[in-house]
C-alpha positions as CSV (number, residue, x, y, z in Angstrom):
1,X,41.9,-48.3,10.1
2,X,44.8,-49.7,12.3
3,X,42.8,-49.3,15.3
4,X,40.0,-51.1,13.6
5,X,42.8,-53.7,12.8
6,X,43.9,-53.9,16.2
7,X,40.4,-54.4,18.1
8,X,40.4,-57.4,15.5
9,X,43.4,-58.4,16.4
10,X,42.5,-58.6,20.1
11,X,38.8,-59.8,20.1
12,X,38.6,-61.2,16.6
13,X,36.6,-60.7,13.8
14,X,33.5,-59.9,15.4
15,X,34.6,-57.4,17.5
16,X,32.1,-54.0,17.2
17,X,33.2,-50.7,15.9
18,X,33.2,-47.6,18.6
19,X,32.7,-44.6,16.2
20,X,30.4,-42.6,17.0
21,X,28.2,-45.4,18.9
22,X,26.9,-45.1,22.5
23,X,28.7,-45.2,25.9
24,X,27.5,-48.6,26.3
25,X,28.7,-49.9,22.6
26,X,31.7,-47.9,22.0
27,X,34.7,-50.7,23.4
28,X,35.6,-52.7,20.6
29,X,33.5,-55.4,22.5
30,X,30.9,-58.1,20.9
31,X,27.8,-56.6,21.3
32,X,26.1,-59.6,20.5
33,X,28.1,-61.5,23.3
34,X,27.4,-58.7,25.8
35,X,23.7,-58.5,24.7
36,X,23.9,-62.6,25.5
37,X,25.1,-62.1,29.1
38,X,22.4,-59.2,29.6
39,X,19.8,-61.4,28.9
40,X,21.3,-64.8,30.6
41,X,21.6,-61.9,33.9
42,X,18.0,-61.5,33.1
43,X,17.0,-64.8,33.7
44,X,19.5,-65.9,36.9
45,X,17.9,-63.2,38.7
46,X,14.4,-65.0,39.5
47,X,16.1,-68.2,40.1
48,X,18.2,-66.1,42.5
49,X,15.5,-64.4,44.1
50,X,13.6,-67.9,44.7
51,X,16.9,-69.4,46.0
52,X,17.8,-66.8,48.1
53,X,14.4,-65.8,49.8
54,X,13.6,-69.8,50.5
55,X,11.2,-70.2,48.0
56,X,12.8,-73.1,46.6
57,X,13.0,-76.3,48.3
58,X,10.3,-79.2,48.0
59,X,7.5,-77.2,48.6
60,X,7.9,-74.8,45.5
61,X,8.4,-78.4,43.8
62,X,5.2,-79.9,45.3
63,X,3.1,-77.0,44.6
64,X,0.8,-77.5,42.0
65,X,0.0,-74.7,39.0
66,X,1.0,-73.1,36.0
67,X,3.2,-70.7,37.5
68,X,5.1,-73.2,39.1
69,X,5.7,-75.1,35.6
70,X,6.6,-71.7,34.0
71,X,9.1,-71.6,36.3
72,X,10.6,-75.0,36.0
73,X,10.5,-75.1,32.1
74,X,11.6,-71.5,31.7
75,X,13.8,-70.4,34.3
76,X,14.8,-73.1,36.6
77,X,18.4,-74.3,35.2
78,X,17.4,-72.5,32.0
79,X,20.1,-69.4,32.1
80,X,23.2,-70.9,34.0
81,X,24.3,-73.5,31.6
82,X,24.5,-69.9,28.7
83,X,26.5,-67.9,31.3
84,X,28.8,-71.0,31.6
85,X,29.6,-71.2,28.5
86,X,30.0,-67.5,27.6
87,X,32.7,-67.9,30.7
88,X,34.6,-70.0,28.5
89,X,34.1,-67.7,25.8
90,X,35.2,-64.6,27.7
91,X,38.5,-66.7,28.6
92,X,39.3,-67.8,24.9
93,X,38.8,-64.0,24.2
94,X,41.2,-62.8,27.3
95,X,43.9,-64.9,26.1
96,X,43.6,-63.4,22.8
97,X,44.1,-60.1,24.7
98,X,46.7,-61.3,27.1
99,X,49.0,-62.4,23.9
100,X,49.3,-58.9,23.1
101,X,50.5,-57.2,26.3
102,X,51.9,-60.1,28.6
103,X,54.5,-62.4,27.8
104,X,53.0,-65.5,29.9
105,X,49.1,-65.2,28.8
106,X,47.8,-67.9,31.2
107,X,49.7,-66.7,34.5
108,X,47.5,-63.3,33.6
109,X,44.5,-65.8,33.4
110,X,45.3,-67.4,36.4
111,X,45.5,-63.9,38.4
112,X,42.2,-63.2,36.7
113,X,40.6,-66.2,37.8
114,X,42.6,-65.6,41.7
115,X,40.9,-62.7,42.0
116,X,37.5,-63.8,41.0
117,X,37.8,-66.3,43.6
118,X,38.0,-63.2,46.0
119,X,35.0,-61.8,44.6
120,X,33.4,-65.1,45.1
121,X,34.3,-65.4,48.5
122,X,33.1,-61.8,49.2
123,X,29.8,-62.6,47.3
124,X,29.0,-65.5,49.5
125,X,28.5,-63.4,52.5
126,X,25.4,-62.0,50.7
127,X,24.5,-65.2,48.9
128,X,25.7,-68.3,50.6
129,X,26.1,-71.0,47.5
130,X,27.0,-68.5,45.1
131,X,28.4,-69.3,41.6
132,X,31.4,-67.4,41.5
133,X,33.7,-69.5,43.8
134,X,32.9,-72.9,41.7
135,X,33.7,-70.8,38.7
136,X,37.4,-69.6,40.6
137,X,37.9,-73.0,41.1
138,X,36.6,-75.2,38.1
139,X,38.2,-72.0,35.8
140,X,41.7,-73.2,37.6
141,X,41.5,-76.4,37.5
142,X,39.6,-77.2,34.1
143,X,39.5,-74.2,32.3
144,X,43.3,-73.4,32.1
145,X,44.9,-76.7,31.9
146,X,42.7,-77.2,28.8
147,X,44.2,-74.0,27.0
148,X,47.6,-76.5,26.4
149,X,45.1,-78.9,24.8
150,X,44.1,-78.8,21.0
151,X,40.6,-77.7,20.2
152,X,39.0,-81.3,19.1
153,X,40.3,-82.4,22.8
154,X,38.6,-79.5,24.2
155,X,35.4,-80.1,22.2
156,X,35.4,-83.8,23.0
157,X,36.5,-83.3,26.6
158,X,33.4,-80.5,26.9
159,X,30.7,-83.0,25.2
160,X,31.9,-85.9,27.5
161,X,31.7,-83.9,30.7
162,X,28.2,-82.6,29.7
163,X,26.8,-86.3,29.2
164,X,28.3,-87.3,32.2
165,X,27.3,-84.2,34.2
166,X,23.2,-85.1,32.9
167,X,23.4,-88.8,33.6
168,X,25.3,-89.3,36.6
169,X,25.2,-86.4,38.6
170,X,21.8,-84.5,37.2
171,X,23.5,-81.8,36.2
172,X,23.6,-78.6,38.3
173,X,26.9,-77.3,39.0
174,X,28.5,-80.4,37.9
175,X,27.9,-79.0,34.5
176,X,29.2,-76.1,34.4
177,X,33.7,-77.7,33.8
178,X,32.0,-79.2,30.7
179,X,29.8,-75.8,29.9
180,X,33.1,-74.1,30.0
181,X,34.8,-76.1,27.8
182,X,32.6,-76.1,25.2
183,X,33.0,-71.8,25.1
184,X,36.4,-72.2,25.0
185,X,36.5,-74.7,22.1
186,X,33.7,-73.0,20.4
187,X,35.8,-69.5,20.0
188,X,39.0,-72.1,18.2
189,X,35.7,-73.1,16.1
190,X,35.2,-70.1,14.7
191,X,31.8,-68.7,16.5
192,X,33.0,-65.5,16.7
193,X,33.4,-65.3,13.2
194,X,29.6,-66.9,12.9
195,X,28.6,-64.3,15.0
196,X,29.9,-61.0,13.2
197,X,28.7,-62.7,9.4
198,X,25.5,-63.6,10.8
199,X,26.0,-66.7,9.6
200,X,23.1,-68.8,9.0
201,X,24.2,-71.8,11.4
202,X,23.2,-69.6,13.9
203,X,19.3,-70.0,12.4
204,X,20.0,-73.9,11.7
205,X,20.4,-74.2,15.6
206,X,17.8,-72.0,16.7
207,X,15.5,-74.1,14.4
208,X,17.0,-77.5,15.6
209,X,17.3,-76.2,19.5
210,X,13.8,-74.4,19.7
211,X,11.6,-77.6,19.1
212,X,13.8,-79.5,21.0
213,X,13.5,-77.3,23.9
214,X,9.7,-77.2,23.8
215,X,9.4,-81.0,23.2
216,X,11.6,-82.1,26.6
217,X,9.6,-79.4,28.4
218,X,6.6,-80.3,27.6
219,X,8.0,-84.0,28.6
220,X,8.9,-82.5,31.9
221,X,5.6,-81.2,32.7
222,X,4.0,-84.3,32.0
223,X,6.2,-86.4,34.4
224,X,5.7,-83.9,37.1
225,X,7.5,-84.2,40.3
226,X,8.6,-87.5,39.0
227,X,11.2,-85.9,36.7
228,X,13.4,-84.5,39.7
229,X,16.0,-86.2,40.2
230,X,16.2,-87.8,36.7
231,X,18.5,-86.0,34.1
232,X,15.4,-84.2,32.2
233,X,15.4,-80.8,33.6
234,X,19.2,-80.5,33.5
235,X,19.0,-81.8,29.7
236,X,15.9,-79.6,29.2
237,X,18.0,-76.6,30.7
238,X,20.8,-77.2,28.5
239,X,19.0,-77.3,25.6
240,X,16.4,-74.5,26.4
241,X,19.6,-71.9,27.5
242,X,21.2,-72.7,23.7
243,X,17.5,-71.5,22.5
244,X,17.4,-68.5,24.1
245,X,21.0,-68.1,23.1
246,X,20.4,-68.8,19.6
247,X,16.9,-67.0,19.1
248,X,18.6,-63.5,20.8
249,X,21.5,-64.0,18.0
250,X,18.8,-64.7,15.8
251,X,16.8,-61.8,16.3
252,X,19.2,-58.8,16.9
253,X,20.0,-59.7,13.1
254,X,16.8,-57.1,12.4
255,X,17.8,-54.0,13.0
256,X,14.2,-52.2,15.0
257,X,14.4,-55.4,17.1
258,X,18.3,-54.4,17.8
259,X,17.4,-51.2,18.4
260,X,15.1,-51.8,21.1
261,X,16.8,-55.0,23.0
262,X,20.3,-54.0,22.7
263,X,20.7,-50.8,24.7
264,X,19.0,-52.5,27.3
265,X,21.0,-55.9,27.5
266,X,24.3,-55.0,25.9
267,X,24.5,-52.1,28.7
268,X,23.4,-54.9,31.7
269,X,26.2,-57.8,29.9
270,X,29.0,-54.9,30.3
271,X,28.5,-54.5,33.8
272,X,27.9,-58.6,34.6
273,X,29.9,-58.9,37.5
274,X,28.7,-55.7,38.9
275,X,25.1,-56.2,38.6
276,X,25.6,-60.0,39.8
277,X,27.1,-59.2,42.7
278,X,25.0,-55.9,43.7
279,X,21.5,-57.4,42.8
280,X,22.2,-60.1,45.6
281,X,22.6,-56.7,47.9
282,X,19.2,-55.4,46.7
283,X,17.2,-58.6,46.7
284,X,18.1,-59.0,50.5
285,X,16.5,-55.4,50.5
286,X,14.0,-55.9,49.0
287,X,13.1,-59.6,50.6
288,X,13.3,-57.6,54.3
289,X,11.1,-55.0,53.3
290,X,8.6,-57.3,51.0
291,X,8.8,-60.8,52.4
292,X,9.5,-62.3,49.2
293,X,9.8,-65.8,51.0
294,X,6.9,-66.0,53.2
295,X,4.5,-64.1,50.8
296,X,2.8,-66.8,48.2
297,X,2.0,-64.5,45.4
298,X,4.0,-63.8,42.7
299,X,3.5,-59.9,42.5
300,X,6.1,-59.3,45.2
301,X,9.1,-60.8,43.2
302,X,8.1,-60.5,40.0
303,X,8.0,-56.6,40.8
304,X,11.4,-56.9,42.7
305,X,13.0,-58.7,39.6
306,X,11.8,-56.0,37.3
307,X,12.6,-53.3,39.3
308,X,15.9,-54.4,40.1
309,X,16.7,-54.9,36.3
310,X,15.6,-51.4,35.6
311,X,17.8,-49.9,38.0
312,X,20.1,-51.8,36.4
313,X,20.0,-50.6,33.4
314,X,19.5,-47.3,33.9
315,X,23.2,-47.1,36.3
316,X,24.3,-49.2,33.6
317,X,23.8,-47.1,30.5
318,X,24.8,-44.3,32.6
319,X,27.8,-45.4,33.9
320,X,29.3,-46.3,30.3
321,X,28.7,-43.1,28.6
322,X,31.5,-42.1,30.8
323,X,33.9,-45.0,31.5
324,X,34.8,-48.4,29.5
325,X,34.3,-51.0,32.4
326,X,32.0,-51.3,35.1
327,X,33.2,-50.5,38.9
328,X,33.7,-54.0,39.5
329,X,35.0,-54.8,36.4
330,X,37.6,-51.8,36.4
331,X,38.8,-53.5,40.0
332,X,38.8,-57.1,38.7
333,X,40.9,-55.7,35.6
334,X,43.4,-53.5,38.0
335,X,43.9,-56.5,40.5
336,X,44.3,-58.9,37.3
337,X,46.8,-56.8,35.7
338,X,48.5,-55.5,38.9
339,X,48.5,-51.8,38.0
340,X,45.8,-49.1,37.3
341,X,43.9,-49.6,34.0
342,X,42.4,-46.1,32.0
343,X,38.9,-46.5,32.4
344,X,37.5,-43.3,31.8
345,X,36.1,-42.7,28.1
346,X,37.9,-39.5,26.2
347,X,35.5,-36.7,25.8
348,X,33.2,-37.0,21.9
349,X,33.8,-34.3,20.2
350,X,31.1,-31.8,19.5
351,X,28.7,-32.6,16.6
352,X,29.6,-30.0,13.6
């Protein structure tokens, strides 16, 4: 019971029991939060793949098709704008956790977000562009300075940078200070708590966020190429990334849909910084070997994506039946906390 009390303590009310659960649920993490990041991984993986093979450009744009609107409406800016915001989340969460074991919280959040910076930099000689630097940075500059502010500043700061972001700039990475606002203001809102009651908001925005999504896709299929460059697919993205949010939350409420989904996402959502940084690695394998970019079917990296997320699974389900955090986790924690953090699980005792 007191260690029950303390995981709640630390990650707040929805943090997940670890008795007797599998390697890749027993941490005292949110599952559903982890099972979130599996799936938004899931999705920045194609867009990846099409960025990082030249793929994208005008011509992917000017090609006519259903695959090519598939893409646009259901991938394209559709998974970023969730794994912004669950960045905020995370760091609401670490401060929680940083209360208990450092006397100045945000100096540990600023190491943490140092050293991702590193990582960023490292990650950028695999994929030039990467996400991980403007996260460093905007994390710095945005994210922490907005932990001194009260939570209806944080919400109203996050909404204004988001409107801005869509009308003035498009959206892109320029959404992403307001995306993490909004994470970190929606954890002082009590969305963890929604999370672990299963609280029926979580259905009222699906229902509201869903239709919406379909209507301003639909509306961006019908303008064509005229909508680049306007702030409908960045507003569609938004939108269509809370859906997928929302409908996962939604569905891992039944119990044979949890069953199947969340040893395969929760497991990939652990490891998110590992299996970011090491599918860059294997989609420049596989493009050298395959030719992603200068093959015009979509066999080639639809196989690659799949293939890459079953590796990734498999490793990553693996991997936590015997440690609590993911190699590149493990490091980030280390470096963040300047000193050598437990990793590996203790031994289950033997059934009987």
């Amino acid at each position: 019971m007191r260690l029950e009390e303390e995981r709640r303590e630390r990650y707040g009310p929805a943090a997940s029991r670890d008795d007797g659960r599998p390697g890749w649920a027993r941490s005292g993490r949110i599952g559903e939060l982890d099972a979130v990041r599996g799936l938004a991984l899931c999705g920045i993986l194609p867009a990846n793949i099409v960025a990082m093979t030249g793929m994208a450009g005008d011509e992917i744009k000017a090609e006519p098709g259903v695959l090519r609107h598939l893409y646009e409406c259901l991938v394209h800016q559709r998974f970023f704008p969730v794994f912004s915001v669950l960045f905020g989340i995370g760091a609401a969460i670490f401060l929680r956790t940083a209360r208990t074991g450092a006397e100045s919280p945000r100096a540990v959040l600023l190491a943490r977000l140092g050293f991702l910076l590193m990582f960023g930099l490292a990650h950028q000689l695999l994929q030039p562009g990467e996400v991980l630097v403007y996260y460093a940075v905007t994390g710095i500059g945005v994210l922490l300075p907005a932990t001194f502010l009260p939570r209806w500043a944080v919400l109203a700061c996050g909404t204004a940078a988001v409107l801005a972001s869509l009308l003035l700039a498009g959206g892109g990475v320029t959404l992403i200070p307001g995306l993490f606002l909004l994470g970190l203001a929606a954890v002082d809102y009590g969305v963890l708590d929604l999370i672990a009651r299963r609280s029926r908001r979580i259905t009222a925005a699906f229902a509201v966020t869903a239709p919406t999504a379909a209507g301003l896709g639909l509306w961006q299929v019908l303008m064509g190429a005229s909508a680049f460059g306007t702030p409908l697919p960045a507003a569609a993205g938004v939108v269509t990334g809370a859906a997928y949010a929302m409908g996962l939350l939604v569905v891992l409420r039944h119990e044979r849909v949890a069953a199947f989904l969340s040893p395969v996402l929760q497991p990939l959502g652990r490891l998110a910084l590992t299996n970011y940084i090491t599918a860059s690695a294997l989609v420049l394998m596989a493009d050298r070997l395959l030719d992603l970019g200068g093959d015009p079917r979509v066999a080639a990296p639809a196989g690659t994506v799949a293939g890459i997320l079953a590796a990734q699974t498999v490793f990553s389900r693996a991997w936590l039946r015997h440690y609590r955090y993911g190699p590149l986790e493990w490091l980030w924690r280390c470096l963040t906390w300047w000193r050598i953090v437990p990793n590996r699980l203790p031994a289950r005792p033997a059934a009987g």
